[in-house]
Phi, psi and omega in degrees: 000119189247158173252156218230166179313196188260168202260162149319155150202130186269167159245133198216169185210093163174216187232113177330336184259073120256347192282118179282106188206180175276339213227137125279101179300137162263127182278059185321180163268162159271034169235026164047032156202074156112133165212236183219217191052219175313284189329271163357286175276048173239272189265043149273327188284297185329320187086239163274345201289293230296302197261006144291327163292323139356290213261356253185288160283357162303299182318320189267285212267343170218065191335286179292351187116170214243121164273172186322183158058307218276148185218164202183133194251137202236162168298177169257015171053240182311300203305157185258049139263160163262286190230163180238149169231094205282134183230154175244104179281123178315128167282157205275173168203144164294316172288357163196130233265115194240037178288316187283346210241331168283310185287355173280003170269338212249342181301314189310320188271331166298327189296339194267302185323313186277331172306300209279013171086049205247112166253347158235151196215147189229144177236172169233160141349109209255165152056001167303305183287249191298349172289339168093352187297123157318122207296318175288329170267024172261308173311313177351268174311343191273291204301317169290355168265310179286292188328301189295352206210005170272146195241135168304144351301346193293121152293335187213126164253129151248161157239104181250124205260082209298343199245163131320322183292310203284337146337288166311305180290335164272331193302319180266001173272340175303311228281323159299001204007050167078000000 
């Protein structure tokens, strides 16, 4: 696996399970089945496949659950993917700096991507909603990772972004090119 110049990487406004791509990320929980936010419309629109595969790695390789920074690939059930690839993003905290353990999700998820032969990949703001990371350093890290650390086959990174802030906030961290 060699790394390759950096991919396109779009911006897109919406909801994520529209997207037709190979790879769809999950900003998962780490007990991979199912909550809300992303995670939430990943699998409901995805369906059964999704938390049946799921329940399917709990059973074997992750008992306790899928840790932080780490990803693991599931089919896309329902979803216009080949595969979703679940990540568990840090909740923020102020009193200790969790930066590395959010860009090892987007590292992580590009590395399984490039791994299953994915040349598009869609991320959402990984750990912004209910996790609490402020969305202008999350965009930071999310744009600064992926420019850094994508690996062939991947071509295209989108980041699809549901609110106008969050939008805003990847659009000038791109436009800065991270």
């Amino acid at each position: 696996m060699s790394t390759s110049a950096s991919p396109a990487v779009r911006l897109v406004r919406g909801d994520i399970t529209d997207q037709s791509v190979d790879v769809i990320v999950n900003a998962a929980n780490s007990s991979l089945l199912g909550g809300g936010g992303v995670d939430g419309a990943i699998h409901r629109r995805g369906g059964p496949e999704i938390l049946a595969a799921c329940r399917e790695l709990r059973a074997s390789r992750y008992g306790k659950g899928l840790p932080t920074g780490q990803a693991v690939a599931t089919s896309a059930g329902r979803l216009d993917a080949r595969w979703v690839v679940h990540t568990v993003g840090p909740v923020f905290s102020s009193a200790q700096d969790r930066s590395a353990l959010l860009a090892s999700c987007y590292r992580e998820s590009l590395r399984l991507a490039a791994e299953l032969g994915a040349k598009t990949i869609a991320f959402p703001a990984i750990s912004t909603g209910i996790y609490g990371w402020p969305m202008d350093d999350g965009a930071r890290i999310a744009v600064r990772t992926v420019l850094a650390e994508t690996v062939e086959p991947v071509e295209e990174v989108r980041f699809v972004l549901f609110g106008a802030h969050a939008y805003a906030e990847f659009e000038e961290v791109l436009a800065m090119r991270g």
